[in-house]
PDB file of N, CA, C and O in Angstrom:
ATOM      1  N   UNK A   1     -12.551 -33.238   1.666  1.00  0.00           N
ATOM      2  CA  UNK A   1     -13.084 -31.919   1.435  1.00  0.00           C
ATOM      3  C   UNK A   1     -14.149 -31.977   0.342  1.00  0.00           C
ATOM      4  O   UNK A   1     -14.233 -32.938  -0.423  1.00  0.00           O
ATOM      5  N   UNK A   2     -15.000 -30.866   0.289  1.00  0.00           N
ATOM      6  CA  UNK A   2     -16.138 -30.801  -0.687  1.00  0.00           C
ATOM      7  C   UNK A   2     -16.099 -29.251  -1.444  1.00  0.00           C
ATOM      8  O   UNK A   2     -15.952 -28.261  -0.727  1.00  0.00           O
ATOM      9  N   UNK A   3     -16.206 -29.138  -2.577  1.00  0.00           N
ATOM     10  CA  UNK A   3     -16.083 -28.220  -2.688  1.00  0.00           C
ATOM     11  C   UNK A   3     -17.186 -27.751  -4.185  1.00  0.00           C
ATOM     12  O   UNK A   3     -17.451 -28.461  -5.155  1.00  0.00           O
ATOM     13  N   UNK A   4     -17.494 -26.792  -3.991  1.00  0.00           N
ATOM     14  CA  UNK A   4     -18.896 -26.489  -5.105  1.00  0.00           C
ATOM     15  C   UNK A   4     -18.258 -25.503  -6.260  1.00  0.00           C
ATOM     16  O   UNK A   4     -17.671 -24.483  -5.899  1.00  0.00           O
ATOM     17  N   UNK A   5     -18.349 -25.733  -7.244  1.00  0.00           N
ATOM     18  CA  UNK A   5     -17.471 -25.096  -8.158  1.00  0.00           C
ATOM     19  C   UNK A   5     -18.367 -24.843  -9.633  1.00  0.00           C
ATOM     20  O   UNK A   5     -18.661 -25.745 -10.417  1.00  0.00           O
ATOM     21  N   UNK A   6     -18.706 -23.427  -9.789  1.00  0.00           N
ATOM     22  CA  UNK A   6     -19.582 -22.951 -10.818  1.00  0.00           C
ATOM     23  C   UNK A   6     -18.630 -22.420 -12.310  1.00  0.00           C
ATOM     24  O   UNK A   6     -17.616 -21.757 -12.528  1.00  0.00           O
ATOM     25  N   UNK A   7     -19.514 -23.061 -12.994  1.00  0.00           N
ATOM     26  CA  UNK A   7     -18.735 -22.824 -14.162  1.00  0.00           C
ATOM     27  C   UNK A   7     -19.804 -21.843 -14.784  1.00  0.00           C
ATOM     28  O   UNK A   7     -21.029 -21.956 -14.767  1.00  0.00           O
ATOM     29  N   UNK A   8     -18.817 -20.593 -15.483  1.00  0.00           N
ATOM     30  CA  UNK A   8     -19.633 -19.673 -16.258  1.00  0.00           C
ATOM     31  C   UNK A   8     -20.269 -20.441 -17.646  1.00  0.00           C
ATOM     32  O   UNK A   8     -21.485 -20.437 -17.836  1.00  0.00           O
ATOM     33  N   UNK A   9     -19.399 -21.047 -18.521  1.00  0.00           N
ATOM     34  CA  UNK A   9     -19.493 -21.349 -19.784  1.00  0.00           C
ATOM     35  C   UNK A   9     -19.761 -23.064 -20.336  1.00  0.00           C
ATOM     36  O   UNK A   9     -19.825 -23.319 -21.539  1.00  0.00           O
ATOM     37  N   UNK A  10     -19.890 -24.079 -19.328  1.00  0.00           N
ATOM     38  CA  UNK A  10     -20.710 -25.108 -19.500  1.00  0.00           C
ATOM     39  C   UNK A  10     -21.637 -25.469 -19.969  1.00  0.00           C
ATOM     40  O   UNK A  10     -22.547 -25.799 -19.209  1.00  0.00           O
ATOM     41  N   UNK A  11     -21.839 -25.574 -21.410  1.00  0.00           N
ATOM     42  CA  UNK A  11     -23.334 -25.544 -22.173  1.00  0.00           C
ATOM     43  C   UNK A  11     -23.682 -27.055 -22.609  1.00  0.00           C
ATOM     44  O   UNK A  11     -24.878 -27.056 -22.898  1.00  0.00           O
ATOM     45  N   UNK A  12     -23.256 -28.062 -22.740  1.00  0.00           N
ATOM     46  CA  UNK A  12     -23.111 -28.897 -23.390  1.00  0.00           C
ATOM     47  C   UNK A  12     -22.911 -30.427 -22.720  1.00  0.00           C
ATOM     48  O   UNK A  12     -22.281 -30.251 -21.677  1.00  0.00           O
ATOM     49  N   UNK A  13     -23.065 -31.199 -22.818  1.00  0.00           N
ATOM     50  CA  UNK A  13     -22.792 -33.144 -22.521  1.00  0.00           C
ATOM     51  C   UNK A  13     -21.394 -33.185 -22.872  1.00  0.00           C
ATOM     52  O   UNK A  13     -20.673 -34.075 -22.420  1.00  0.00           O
ATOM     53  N   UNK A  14     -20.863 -32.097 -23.808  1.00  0.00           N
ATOM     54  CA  UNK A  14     -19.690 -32.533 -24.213  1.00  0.00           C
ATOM     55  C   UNK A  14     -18.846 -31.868 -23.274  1.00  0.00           C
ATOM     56  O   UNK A  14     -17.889 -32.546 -22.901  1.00  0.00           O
ATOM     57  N   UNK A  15     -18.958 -30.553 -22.720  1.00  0.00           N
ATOM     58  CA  UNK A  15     -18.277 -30.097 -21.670  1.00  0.00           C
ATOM     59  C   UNK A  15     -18.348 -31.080 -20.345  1.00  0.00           C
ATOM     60  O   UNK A  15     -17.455 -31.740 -19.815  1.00  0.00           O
ATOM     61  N   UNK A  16     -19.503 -30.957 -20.068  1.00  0.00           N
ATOM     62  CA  UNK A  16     -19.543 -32.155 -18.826  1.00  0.00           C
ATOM     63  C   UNK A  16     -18.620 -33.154 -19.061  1.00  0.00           C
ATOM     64  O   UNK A  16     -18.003 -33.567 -18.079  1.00  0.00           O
ATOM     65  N   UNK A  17     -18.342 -33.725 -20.347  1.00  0.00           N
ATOM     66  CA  UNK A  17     -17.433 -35.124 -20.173  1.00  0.00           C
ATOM     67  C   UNK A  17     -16.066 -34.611 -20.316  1.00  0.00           C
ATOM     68  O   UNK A  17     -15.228 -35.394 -19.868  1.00  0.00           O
ATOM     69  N   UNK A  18     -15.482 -33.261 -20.929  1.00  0.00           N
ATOM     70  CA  UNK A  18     -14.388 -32.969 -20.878  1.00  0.00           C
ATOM     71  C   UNK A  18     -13.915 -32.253 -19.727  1.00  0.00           C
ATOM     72  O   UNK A  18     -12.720 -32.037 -19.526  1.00  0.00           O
ATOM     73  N   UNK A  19     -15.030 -31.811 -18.822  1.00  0.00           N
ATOM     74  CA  UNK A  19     -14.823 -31.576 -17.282  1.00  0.00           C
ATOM     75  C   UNK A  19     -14.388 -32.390 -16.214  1.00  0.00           C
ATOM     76  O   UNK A  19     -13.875 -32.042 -15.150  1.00  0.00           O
ATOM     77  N   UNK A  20     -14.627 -33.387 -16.583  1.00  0.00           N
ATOM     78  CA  UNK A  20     -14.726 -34.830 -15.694  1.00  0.00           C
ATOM     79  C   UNK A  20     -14.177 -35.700 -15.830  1.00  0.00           C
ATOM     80  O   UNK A  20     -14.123 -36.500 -14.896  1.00  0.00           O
ATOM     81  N   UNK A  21     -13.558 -35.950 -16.955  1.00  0.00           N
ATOM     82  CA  UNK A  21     -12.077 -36.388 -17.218  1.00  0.00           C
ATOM     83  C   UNK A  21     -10.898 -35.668 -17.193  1.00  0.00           C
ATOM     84  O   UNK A  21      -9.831 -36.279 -17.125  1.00  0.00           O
ATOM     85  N   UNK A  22     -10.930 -34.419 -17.239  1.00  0.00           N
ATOM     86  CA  UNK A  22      -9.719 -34.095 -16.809  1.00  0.00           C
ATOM     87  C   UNK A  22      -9.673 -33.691 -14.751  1.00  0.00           C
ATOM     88  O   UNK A  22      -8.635 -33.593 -14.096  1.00  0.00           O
ATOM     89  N   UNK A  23     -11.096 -33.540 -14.205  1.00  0.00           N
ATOM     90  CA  UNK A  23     -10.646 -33.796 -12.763  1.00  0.00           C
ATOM     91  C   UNK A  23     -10.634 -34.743 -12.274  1.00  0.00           C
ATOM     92  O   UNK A  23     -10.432 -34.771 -11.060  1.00  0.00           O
ATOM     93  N   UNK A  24     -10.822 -35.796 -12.918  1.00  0.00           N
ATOM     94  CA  UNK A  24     -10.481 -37.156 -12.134  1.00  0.00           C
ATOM     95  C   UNK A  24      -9.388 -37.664 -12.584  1.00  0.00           C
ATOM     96  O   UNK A  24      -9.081 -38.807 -12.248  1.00  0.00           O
ATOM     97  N   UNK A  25      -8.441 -36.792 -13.580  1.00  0.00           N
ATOM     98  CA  UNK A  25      -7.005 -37.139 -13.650  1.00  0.00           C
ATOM     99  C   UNK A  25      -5.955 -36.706 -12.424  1.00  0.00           C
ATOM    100  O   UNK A  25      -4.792 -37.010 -12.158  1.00  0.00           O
ATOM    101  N   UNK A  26      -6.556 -36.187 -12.058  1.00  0.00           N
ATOM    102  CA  UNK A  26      -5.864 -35.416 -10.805  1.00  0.00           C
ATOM    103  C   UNK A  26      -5.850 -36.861  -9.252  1.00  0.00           C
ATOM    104  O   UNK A  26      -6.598 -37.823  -9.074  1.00  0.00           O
ATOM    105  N   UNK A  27      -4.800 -36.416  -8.538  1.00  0.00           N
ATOM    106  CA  UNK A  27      -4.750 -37.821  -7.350  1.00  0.00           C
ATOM    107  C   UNK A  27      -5.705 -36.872  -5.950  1.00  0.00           C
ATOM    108  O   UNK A  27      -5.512 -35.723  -5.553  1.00  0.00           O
ATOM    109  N   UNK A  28      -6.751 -37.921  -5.474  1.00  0.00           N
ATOM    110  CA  UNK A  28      -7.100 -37.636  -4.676  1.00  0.00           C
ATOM    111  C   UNK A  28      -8.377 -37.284  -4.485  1.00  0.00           C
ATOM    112  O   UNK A  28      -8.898 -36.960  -3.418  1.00  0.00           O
ATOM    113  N   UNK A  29      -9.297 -37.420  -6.467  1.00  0.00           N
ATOM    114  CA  UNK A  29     -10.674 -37.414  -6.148  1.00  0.00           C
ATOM    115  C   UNK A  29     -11.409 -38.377  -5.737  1.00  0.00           C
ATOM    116  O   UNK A  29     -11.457 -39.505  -6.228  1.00  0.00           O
ATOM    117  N   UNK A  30     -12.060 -37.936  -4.745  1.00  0.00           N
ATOM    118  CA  UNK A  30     -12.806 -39.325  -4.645  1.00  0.00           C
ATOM    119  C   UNK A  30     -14.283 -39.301  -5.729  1.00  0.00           C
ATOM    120  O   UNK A  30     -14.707 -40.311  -6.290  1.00  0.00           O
ATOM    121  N   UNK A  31     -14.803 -38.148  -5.828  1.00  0.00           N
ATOM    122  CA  UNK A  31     -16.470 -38.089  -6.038  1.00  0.00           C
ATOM    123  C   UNK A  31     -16.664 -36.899  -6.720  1.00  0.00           C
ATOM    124  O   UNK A  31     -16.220 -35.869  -6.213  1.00  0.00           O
ATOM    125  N   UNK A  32     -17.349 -36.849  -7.962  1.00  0.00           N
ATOM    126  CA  UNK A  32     -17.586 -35.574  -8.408  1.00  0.00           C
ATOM    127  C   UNK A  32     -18.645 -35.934  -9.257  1.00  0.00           C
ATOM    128  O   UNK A  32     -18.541 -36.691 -10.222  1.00  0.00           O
ATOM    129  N   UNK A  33     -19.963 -35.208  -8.760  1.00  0.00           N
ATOM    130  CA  UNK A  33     -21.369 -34.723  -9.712  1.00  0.00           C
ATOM    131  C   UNK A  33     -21.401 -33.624 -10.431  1.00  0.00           C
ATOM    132  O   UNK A  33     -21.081 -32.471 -10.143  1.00  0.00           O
ATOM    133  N   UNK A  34     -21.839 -34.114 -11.445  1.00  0.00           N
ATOM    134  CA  UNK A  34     -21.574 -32.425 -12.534  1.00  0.00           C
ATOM    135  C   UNK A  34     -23.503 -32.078 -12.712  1.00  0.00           C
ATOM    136  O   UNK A  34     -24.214 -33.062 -12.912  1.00  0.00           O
ATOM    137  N   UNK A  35     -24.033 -30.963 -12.638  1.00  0.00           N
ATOM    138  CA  UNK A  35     -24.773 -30.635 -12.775  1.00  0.00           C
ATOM    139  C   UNK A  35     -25.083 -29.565 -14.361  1.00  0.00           C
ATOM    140  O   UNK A  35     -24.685 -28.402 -14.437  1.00  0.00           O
ATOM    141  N   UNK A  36     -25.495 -29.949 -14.968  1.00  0.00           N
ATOM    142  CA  UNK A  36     -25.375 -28.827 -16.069  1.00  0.00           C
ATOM    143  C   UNK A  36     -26.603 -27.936 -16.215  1.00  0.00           C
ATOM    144  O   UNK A  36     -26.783 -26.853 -16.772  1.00  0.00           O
ATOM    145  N   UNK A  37     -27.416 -28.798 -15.494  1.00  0.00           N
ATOM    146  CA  UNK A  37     -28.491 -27.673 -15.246  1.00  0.00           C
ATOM    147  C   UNK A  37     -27.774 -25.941 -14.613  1.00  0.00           C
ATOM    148  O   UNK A  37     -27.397 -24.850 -15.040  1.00  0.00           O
ATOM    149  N   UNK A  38     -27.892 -26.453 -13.775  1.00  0.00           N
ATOM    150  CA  UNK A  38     -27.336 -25.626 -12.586  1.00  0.00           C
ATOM    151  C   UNK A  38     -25.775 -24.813 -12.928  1.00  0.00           C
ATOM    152  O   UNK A  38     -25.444 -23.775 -12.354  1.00  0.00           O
ATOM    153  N   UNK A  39     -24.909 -25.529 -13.989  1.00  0.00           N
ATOM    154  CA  UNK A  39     -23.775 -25.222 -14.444  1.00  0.00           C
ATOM    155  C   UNK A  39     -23.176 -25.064 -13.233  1.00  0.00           C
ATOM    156  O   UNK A  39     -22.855 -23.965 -12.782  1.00  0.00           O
ATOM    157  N   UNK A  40     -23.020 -26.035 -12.720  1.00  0.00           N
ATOM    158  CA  UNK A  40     -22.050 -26.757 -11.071  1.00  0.00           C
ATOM    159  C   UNK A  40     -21.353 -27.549 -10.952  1.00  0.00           C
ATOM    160  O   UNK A  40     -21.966 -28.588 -11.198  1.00  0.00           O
ATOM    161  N   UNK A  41     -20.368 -27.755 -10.710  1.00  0.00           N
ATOM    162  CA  UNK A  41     -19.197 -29.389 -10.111  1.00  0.00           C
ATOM    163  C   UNK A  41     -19.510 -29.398  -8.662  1.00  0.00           C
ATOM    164  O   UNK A  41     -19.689 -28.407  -7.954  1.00  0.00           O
ATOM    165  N   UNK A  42     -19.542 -30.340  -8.398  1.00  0.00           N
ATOM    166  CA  UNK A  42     -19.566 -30.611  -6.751  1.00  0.00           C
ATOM    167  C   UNK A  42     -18.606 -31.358  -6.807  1.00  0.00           C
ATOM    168  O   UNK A  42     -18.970 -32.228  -7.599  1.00  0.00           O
ATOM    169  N   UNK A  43     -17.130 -31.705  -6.327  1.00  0.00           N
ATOM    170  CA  UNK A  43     -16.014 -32.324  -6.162  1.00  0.00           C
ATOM    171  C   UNK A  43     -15.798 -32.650  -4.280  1.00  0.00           C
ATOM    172  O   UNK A  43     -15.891 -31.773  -3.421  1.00  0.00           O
ATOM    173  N   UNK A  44     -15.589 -33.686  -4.098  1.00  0.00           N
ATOM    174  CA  UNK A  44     -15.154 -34.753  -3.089  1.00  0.00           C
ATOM    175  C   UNK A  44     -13.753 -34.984  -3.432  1.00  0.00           C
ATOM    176  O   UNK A  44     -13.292 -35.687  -4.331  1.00  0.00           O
ATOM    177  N   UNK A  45     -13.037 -34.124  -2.378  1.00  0.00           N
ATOM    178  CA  UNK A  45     -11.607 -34.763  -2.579  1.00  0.00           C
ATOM    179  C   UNK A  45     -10.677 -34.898  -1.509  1.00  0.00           C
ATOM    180  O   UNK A  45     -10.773 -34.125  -0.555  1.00  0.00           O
ATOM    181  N   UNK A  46      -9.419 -36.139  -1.541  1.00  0.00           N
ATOM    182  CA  UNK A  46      -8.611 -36.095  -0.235  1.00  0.00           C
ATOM    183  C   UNK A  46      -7.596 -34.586  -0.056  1.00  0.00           C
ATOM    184  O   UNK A  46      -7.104 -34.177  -1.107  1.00  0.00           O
ATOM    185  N   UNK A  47      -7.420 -34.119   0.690  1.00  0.00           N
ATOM    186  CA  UNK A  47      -6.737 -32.472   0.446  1.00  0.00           C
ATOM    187  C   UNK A  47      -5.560 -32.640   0.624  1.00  0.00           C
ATOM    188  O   UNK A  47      -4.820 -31.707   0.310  1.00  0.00           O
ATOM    189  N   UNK A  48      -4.942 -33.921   1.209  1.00  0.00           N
ATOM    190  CA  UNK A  48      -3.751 -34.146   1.201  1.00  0.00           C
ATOM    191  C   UNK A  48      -2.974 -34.436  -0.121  1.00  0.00           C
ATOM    192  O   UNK A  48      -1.770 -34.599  -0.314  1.00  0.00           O
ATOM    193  N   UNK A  49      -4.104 -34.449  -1.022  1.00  0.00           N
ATOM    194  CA  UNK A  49      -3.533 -34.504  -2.473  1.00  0.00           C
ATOM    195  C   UNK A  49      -3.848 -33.638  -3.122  1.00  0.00           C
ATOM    196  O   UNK A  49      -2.930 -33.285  -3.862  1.00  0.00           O
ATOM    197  N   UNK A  50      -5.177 -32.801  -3.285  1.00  0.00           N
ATOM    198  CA  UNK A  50      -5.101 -31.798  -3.964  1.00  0.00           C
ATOM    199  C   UNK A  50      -5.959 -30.858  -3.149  1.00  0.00           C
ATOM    200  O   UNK A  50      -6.540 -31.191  -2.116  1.00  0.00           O
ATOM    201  N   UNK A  51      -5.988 -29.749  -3.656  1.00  0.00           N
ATOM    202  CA  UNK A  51      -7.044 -28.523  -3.030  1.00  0.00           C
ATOM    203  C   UNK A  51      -7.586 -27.804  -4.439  1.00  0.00           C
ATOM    204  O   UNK A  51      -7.335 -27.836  -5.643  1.00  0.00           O
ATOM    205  N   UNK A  52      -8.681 -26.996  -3.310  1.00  0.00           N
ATOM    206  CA  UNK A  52     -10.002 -26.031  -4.908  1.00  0.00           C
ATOM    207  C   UNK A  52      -9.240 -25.540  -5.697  1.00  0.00           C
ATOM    208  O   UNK A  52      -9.492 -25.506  -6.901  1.00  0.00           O
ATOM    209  N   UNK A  53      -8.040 -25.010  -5.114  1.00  0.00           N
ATOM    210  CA  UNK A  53      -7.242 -23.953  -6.323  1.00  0.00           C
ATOM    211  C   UNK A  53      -6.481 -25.200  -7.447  1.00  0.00           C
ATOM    212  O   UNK A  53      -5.992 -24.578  -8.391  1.00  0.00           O
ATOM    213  N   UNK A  54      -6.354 -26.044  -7.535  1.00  0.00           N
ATOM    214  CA  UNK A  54      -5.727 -26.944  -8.225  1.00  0.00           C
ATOM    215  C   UNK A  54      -7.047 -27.350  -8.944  1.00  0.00           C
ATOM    216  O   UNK A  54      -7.043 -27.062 -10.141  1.00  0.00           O
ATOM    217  N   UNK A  55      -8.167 -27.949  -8.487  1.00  0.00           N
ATOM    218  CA  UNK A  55      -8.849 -28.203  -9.345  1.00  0.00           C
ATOM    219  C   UNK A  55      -9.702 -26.902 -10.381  1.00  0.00           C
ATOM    220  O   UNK A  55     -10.322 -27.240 -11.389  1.00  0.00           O
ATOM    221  N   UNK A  56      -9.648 -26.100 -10.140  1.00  0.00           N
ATOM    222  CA  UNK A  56      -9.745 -24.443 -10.652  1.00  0.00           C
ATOM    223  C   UNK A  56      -9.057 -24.251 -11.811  1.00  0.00           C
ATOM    224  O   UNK A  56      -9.683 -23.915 -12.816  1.00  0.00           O
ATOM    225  N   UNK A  57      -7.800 -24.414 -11.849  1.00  0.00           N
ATOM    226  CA  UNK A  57      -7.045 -24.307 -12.574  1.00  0.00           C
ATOM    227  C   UNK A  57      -7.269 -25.650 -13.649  1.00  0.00           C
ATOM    228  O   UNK A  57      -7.104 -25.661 -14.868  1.00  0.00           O
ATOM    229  N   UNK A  58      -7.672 -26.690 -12.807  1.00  0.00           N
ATOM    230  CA  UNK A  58      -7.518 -27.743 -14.177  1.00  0.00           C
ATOM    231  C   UNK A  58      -8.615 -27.323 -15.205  1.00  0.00           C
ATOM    232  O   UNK A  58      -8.532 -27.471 -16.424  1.00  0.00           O
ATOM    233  N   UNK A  59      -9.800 -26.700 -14.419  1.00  0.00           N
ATOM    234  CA  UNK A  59     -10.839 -26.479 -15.519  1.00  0.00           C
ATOM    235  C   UNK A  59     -10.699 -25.333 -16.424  1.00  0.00           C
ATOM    236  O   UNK A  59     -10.901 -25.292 -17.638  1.00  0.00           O
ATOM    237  N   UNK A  60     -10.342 -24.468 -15.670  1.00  0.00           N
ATOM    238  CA  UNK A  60      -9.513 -22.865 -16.322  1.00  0.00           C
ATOM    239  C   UNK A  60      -8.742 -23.894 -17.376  1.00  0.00           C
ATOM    240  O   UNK A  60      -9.556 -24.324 -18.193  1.00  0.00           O
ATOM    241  N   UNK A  61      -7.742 -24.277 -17.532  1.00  0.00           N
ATOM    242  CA  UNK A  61      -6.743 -24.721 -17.946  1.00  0.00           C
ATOM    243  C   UNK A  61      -7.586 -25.001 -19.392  1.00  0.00           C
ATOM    244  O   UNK A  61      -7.157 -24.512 -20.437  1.00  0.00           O
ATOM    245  N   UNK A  62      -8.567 -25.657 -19.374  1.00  0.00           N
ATOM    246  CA  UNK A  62      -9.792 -26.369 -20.520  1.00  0.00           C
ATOM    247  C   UNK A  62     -10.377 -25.355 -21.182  1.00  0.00           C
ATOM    248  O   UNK A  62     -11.060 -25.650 -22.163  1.00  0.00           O
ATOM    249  N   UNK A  63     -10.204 -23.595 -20.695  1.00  0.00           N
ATOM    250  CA  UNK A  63     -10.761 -22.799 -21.264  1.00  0.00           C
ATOM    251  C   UNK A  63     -11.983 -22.283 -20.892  1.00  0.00           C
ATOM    252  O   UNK A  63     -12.478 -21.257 -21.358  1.00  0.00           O
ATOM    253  N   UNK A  64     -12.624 -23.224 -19.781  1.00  0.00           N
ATOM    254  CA  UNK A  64     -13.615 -22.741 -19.025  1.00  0.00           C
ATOM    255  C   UNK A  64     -13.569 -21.781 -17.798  1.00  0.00           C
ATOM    256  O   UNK A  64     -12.789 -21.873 -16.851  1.00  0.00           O
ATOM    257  N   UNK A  65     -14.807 -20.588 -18.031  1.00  0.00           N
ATOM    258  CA  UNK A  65     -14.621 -19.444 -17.181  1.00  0.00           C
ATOM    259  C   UNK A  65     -15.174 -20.305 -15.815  1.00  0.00           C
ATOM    260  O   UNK A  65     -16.274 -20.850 -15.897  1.00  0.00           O
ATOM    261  N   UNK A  66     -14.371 -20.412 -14.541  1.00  0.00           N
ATOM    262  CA  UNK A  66     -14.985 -20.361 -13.462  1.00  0.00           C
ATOM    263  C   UNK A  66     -15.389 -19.193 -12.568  1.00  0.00           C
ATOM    264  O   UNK A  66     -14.644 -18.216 -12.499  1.00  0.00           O
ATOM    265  N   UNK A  67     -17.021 -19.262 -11.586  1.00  0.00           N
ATOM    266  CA  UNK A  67     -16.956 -17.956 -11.038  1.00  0.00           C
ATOM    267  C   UNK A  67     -17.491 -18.498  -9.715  1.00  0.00           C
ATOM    268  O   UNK A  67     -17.662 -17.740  -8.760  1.00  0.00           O
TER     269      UNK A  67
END
């Protein structure tokens, strides 16, 4: 699955790296580009292990608004 995931509050290199280590803690990513221009995740993942609402929550979870 692919899934495009906008973050309201992503300002920073430092968000990007605390975005991206905590979704590739998760089983089942394969691929994820972070855009900070754009304030975007693009996530590649097997769905038999996780789905959008799980990775949603991991970033919510970090304090970041997703919309």
């Amino acid at each position: 699955m692919k899934s495009i995931i906008k973050i309201l509050n992503m300002e920073s290199e430092k968000d990007v790296k605390l975005i991206q280590n905590a979704i590739v803690n998760n089983s089942g990513i394969i691929a994820i580009q972070v855009s900070l221009q754009k304030k975007e995740i693009v996530v590649i993942y097997d769905s038999i292990y996780l789905n959008e609402e799980k990775i949603i929550n991991t970033i919510e979870d970090l304090g970041y608004i997703v919309i």
